[in-house]
C-alpha positions as CSV (number, residue, x, y, z in Angstrom):
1,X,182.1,262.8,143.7
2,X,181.9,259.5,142.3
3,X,178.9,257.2,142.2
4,X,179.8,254.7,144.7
5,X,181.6,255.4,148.2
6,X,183.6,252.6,150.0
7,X,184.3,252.9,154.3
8,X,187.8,253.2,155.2
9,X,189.9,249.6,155.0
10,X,189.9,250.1,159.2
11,X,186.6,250.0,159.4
12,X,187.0,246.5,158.3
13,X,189.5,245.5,160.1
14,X,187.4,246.7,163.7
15,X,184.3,244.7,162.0
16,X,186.3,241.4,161.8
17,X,188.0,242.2,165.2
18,X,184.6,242.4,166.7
19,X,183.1,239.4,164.9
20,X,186.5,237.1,166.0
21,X,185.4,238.3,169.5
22,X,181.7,237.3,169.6
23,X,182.6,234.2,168.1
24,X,185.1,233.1,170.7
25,X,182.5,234.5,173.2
26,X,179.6,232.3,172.0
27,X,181.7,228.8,171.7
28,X,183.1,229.5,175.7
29,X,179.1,230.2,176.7
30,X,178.1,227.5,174.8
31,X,180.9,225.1,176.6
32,X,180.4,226.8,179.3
33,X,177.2,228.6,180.4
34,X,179.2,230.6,183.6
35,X,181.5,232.2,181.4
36,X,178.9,235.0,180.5
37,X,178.0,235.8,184.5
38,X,178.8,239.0,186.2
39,X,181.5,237.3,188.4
40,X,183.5,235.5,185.2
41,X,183.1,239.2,183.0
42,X,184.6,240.8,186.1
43,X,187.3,238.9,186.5
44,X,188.1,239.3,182.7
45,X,188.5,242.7,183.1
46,X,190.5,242.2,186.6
47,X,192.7,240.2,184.8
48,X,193.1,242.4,181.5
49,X,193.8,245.6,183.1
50,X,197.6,244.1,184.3
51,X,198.3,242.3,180.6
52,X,196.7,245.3,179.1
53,X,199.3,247.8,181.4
54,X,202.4,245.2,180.2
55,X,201.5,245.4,176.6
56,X,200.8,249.3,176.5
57,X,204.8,249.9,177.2
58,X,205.6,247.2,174.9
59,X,203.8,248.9,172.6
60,X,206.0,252.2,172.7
61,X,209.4,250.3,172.0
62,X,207.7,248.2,169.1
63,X,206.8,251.5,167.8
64,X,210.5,252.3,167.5
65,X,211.0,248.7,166.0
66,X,213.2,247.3,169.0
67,X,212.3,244.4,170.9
68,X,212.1,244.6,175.6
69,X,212.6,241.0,177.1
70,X,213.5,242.4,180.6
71,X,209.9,243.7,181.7
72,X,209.3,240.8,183.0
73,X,212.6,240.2,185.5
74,X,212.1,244.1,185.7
75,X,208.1,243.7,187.4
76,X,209.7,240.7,189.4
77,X,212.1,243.1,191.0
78,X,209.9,246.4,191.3
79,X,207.0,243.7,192.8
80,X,209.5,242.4,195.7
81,X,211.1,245.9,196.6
82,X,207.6,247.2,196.8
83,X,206.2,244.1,199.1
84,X,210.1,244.2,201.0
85,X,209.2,248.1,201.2
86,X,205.6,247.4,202.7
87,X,206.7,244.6,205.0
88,X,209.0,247.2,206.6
89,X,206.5,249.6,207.5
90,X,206.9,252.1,204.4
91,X,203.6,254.0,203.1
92,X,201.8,252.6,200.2
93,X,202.8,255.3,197.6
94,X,206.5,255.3,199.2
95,X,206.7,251.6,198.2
96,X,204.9,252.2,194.8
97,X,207.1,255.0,194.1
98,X,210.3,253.0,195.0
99,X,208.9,250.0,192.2
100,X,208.5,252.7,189.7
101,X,212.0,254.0,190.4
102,X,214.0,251.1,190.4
103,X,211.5,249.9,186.9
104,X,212.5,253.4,185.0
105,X,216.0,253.1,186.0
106,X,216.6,250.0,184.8
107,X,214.5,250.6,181.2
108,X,216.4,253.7,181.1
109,X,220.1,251.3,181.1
110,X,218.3,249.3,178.8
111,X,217.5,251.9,176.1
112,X,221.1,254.0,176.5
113,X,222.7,250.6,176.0
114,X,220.5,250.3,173.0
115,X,220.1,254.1,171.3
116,X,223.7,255.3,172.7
117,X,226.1,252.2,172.7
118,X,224.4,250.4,169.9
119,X,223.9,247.0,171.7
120,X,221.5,244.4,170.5
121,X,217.8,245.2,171.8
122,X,217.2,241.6,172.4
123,X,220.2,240.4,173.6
124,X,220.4,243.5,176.1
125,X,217.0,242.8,177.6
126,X,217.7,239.9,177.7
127,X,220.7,240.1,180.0
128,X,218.7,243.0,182.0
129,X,215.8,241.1,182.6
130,X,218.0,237.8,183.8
131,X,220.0,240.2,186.5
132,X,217.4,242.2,187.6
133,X,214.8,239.0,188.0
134,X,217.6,237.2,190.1
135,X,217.7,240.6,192.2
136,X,214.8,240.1,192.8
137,X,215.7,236.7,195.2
138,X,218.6,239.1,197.0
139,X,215.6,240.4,199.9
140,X,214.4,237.5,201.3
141,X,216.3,234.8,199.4
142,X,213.3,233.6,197.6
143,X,210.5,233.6,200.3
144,X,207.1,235.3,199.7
145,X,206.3,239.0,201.2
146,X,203.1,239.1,202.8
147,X,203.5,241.5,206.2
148,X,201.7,244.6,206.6
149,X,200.1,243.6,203.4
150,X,196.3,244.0,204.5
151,X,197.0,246.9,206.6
152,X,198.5,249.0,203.8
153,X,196.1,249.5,202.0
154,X,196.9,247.7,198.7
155,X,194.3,245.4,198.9
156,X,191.5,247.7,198.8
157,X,192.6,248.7,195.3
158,X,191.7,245.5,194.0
159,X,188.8,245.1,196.2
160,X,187.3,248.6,194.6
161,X,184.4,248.3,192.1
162,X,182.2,250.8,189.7
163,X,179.7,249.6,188.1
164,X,179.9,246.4,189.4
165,X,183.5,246.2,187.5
166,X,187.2,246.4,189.3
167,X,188.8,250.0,189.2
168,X,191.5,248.4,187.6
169,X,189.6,248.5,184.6
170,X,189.0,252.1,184.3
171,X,192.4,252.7,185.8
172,X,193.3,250.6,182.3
173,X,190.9,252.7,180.2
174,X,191.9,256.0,181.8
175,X,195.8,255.3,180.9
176,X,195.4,254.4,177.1
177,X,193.7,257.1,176.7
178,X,196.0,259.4,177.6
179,X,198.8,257.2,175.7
180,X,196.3,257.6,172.6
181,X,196.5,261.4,172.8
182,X,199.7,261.3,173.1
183,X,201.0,259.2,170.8
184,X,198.2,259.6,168.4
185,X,197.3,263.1,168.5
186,X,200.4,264.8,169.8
187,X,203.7,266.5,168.1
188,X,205.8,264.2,170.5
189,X,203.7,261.0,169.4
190,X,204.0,262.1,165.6
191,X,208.1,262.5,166.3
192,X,208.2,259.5,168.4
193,X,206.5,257.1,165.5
194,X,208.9,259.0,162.8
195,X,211.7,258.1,165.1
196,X,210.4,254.2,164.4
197,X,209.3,254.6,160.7
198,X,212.9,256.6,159.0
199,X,215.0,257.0,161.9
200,X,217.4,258.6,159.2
201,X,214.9,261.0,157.9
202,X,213.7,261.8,161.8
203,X,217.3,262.3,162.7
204,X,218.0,264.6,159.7
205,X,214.7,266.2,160.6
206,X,215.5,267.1,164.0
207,X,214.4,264.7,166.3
208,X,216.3,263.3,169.2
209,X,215.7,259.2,167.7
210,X,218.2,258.1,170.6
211,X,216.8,260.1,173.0
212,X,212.7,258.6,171.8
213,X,213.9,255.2,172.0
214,X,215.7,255.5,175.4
215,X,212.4,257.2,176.4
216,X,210.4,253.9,174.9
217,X,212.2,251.3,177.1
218,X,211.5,253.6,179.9
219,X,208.0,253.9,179.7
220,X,207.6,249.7,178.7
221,X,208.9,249.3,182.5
222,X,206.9,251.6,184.5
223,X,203.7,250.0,182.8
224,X,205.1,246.9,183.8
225,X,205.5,248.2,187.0
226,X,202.2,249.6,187.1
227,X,200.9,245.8,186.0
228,X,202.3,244.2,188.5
229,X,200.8,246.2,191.3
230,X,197.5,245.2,190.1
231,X,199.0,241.6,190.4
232,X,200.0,242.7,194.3
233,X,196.8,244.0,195.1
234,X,195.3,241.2,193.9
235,X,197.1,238.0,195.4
236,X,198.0,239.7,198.7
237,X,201.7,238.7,198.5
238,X,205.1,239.7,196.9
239,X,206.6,236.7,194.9
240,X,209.7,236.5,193.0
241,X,208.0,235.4,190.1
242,X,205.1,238.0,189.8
243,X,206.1,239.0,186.3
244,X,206.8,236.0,185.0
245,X,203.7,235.6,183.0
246,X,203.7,239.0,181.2
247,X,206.0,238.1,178.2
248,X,203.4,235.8,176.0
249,X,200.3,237.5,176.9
250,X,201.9,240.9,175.8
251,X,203.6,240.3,173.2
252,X,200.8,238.4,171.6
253,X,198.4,241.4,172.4
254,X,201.1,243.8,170.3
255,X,201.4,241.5,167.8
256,X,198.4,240.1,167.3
257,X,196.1,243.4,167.7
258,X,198.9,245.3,165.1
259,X,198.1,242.0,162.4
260,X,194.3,242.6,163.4
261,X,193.9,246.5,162.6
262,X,196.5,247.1,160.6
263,X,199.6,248.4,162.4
264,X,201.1,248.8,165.6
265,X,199.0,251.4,167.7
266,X,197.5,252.0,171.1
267,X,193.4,250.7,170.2
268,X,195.7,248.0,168.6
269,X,197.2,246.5,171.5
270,X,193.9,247.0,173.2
271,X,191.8,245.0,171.3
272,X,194.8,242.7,171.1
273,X,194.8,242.5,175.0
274,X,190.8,242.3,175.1
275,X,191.1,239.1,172.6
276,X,194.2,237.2,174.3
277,X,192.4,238.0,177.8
278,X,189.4,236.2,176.9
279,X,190.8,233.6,175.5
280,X,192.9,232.9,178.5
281,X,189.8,233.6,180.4
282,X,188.0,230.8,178.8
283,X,191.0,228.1,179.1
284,X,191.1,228.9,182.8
285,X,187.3,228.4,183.1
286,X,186.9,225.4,181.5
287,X,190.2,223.8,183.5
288,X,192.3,223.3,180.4
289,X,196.3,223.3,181.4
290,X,198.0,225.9,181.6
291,X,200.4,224.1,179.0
292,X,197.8,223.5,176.3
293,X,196.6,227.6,176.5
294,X,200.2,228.7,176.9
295,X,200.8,226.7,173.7
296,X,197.7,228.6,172.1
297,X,198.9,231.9,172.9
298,X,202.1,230.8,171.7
299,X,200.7,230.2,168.3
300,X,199.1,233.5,168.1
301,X,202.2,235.3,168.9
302,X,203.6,233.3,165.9
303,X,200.3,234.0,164.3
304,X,200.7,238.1,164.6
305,X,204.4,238.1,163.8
306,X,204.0,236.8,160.7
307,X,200.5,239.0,159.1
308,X,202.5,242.2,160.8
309,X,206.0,241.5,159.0
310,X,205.9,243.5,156.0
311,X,208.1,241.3,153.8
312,X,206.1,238.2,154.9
313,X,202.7,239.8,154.0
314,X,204.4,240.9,150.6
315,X,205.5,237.3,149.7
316,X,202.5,236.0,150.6
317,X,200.9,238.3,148.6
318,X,203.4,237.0,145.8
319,X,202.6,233.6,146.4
320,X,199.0,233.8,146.3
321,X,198.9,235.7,143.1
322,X,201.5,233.4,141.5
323,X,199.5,230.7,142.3
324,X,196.2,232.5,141.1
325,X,194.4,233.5,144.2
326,X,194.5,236.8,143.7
327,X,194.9,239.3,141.2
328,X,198.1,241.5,140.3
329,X,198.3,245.3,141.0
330,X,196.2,247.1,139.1
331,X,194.4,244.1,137.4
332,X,190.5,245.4,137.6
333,X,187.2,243.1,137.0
334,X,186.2,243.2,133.6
C-alpha cells in the first residue's frame, strides 16, 4: 500500500462537470433572479426529458462510431402519423405504437444499409431523414394536427407532476437507467461497446457487429420517437417540423458530456443533456434569439468534437508539450 492514495481521474471529471454547472447556474440567477423559481426549474426538466430521450439513442450508434442524421425527419414523421392517427379517432397507445413502428422501421433501413450494404452512415441518414421528413407533409399537406387532441388523453401526460416536477422527468430518469444496466452492466452492453471499440477483434470473437449496429440505429429512433411525444403532449398539436430541433441539442449533449467525463457513455450524455438544457433554458429566459444560442450550442458541439477525438487530444497533447506546457511521458517532478 503506498503512502499516498489519489481518487479515480472520473472523480474529477464529475467535480468539474458539477462546478461548470453551478457556475452557469449562478451567472443566469444573478441576470436573472426567476431563473431559480419552481416554475423556470420545472420547465427545465420538461424540456430535458425530450433532448435527453434524442440524445440517449444517439448515444447507442456513437458507441458503435457511426453517425444518425435522420432522427430528426424520423420524429417529424412518427410525430404526424401519431397526431393523423389521433385525429382519426385511434386510441392513444394505438397511435404511439404506430410512431414507434414506423421510427424502428425506418432506423432498422438505416443501419442494414449501413452494417450490411456498407453505405456511408452519414450520407445514408442523411438521405433517410430528408425522405422520411418530407413524408411527413404527405397527411395533411403541411397543416397542423390538433383534433381529438385534448380528448385523448395525451395531454395529461404532460400535465402530470411528482414532486412538484413533470413525469417526463422520471419517465427520463427511469429509461437511462435501464439503458445504464444494460449497456453498462450487461454481457449484451459489454458486446455492443466491443462491437464499437475492435469491430475486427468483436467479429473474430463472436459477436454479430452488423447485427449491434443495425440494432443501434434502431434504438436512436424509437428514443426519438419517444422525445417527440413529450413534444406532442406538450404543445397540443402535430407539426411537420416537431423534430426539427433535436439534431444540435443532441448531438452536443453526446459530444460534449463524452469530452466532459471522459468517453462516450450513458451518465455521459446525461450530464451532457443536463448542461446544454440549462443553458438553453437560460437563453430562452432572458429573451436572447434563438440565432445567437443556436450559435452557442453550435460552438459546443464543435467544442466536444474536438476534446473527444482521440488524435486531436493527442496533438494537442504534442503541441502543448512541444511548446513547454507540459511535461513528456514519464517525465516526474524532481
Amino acid at each position: 500500500m503506498t503512502g499516498t492514495s489519489r481518487l479515480p481521474s472520473g472523480f474529477y471529471r464529475v467535480l468539474a462537470f458539477l462546478a461548470l454547472v453551478a457556475a452557469v447556474v449562478a451567472i443566469f440567477a444573478l441576470i436573472e433572479p426567476r431563473y431559480l423559481s419552481m416554475r423556470n426549474l420545472t420547465a427545465v426538466t420538461r424540456h430535458m426529458a425530450a433532448n435527453g430521450l434524442a440524445a440517449l439513442g444517439l448515444t447507442f450508434v456513437v458507441v458503435v462510431r457511426k453517425y444518425d442524421l435522420s432522427f430528426p425527419g424520423i420524429a417529424s414523421f412518427a410525430a404526424m402519423t401519431i397526431g393523423f392517427l389521433i385525429a382519426g379517432g385511434y386510441s392513444l397507445g394505438a397511435a404511439i405504437a404506430a410512431g414507434l413502428g414506423v421510427g424502428i422501421a425506418v432506423g432498422l433501413v438505416n443501419g442494414f444499409a449501413v452494417a450490411y450494404g456498407r453505405l456511408p452512415d452519414i450520407v445514408t441518414t442523411i438521405a433517410t431523414g430528408s425522405i422520411v421528413g418530407g413524408m411527413a407533409f404527405l397527411y395533411t399537406g403541411g397543416r397542423t394536427i390538433f383534433q381529438n387532441f385534448m380528448t385523448s388523453g395525451l395531454i395529461d401526460l404532460n400535465d402530470i407532476r411528482f414532486l412538484g416536477l413533470n413525469a417526463s422527468f422520471f419517465f427520463l430518469i427511469a429509461v437511462y437507467g435501464v439503458a445504464y444496466l444494460v449497456l453498462h452492466h450487461s454481457r449484451f452492453g459489454a458486446s455492443f461497446r466491443a462491437a464499437g471499440e475492435n469491430p475486427v477483434s468483436a467479429h473474430l470473437s463472436g459477436i454479430p457487429v452488423r447485427l449491434y449496429t443495425m440494432g443501434a440505429f434502431a434504438v436512436c429512433a424509437a428514443t426519438a420517437v419517444l422525445a417527440v411525444v413529450l413534444i406532442l403532449a406538450e404543445s397540443g398539436t402535430a407539426d411537420t417540423n416537431e423534430g426539427a430541433n433535436f439534431l444540435m441539442p443532441a448531438y452536443a449533449a453526446v459530444f460534449l458530456g463524452a469530452a466532459l467525463l471522459g468517453g462516450a457513455s450513458i451518465p455521459a450524455t446525461l450530464a451532457g443533456t443536463a448542461l446544454i438544457t440549462v443553458l438553453l433554458d437560460g437563453f430562452s429566459l432572458l429573451g436572447v434569439p434563438y440565432y445567437y444560442s443556436d450559435g452557442v450550442v453550435s460552438l459546443i458541439l464543435l467544442a466536444g468534437v474536438v476534446l473527444f477525438d482521440e488524435r486531436l487530444r493527442r496533438e494537442a497533447a504534442f503541441l502543448m508539450t512541444f511548446l513547454g506546457f507540459g511535461r513528456k511521458i514519464g517525465e516526474t517532478h524532481p
